[in-house]
C-alpha positions in Angstrom: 91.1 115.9 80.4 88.1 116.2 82.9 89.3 117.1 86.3 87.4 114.7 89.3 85.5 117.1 91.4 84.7 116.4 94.8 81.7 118.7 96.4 82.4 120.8 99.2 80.4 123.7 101.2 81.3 126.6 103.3 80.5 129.9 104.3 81.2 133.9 103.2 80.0 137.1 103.9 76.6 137.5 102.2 78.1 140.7 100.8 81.3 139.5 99.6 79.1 136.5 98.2 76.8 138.7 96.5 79.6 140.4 94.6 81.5 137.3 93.6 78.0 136.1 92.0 77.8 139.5 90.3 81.4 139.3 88.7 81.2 135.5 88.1 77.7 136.3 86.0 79.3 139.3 84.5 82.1 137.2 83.2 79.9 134.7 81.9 81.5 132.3 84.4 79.5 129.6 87.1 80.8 131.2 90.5 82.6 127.4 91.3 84.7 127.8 88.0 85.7 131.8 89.9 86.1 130.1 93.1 88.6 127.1 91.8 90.5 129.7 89.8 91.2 131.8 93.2 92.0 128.7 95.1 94.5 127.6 92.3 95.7 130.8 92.8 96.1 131.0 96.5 98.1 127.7 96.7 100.4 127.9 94.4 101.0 131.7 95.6 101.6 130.0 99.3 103.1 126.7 98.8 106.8 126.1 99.1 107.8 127.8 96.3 106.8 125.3 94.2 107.0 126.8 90.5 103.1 127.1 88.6 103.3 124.6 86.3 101.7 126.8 83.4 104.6 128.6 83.8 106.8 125.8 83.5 105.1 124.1 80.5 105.5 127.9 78.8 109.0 127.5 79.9 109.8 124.4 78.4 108.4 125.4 75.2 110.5 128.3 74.4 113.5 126.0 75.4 112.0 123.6 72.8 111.4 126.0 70.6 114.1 128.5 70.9 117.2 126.4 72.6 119.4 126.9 69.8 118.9 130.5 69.5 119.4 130.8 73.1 122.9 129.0 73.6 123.9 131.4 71.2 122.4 134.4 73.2 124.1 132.8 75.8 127.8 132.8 74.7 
C-alpha cells in the first residue's frame, strides 16, 4: 500500500542539515524517507499513550500464533 504524501517545507540548522544528508546517504536512504521515520517516531513517543501499532500487530501475532501455549503458561 502507497502512503498519500503531501509536500511540506521548513527550516534546520545548516549544520544539523548537513549531517542528516550525510547519514541519510550513508544509509542509502533519500533524507525524506530519515525525516518521516523520526517524525513517526516523535508522535507516537508523545501522543497519549497510544500503543505503536507495529508493536501491536507483533502482539497479535504471537497471540495467534502462540495463544494456546500461553493459557497454559498462564495457569
Amino acid at each position: 500500500m502507497t502512503k498519500k504524501r503531501e509536500k511540506f517545507s521548513t527550516q534546520m540548522d545548516k549544520d544539523l542539515l548537513a549531517e542528516l544528508k550525510n547519514l541519510a546517504n550513508s544509509q542509502g536512504r533519500q533524507i525524506q524517507s530519515v525525516v518521516e521515520e523520526a517524525v513517526e517516531a516523535y508522535v507516537h513517543e508523545h501522543s497519549d499513550a497510544r500503543p505503536n501499532p507495529k508493536v501491536m500487530a507483533a502482539a497479535a501475532e504471537c497471540i495467534e500464533r502462540y495463544g494456546p501455549l500461553l493459557e497454559k503458561l498462564a495457569k
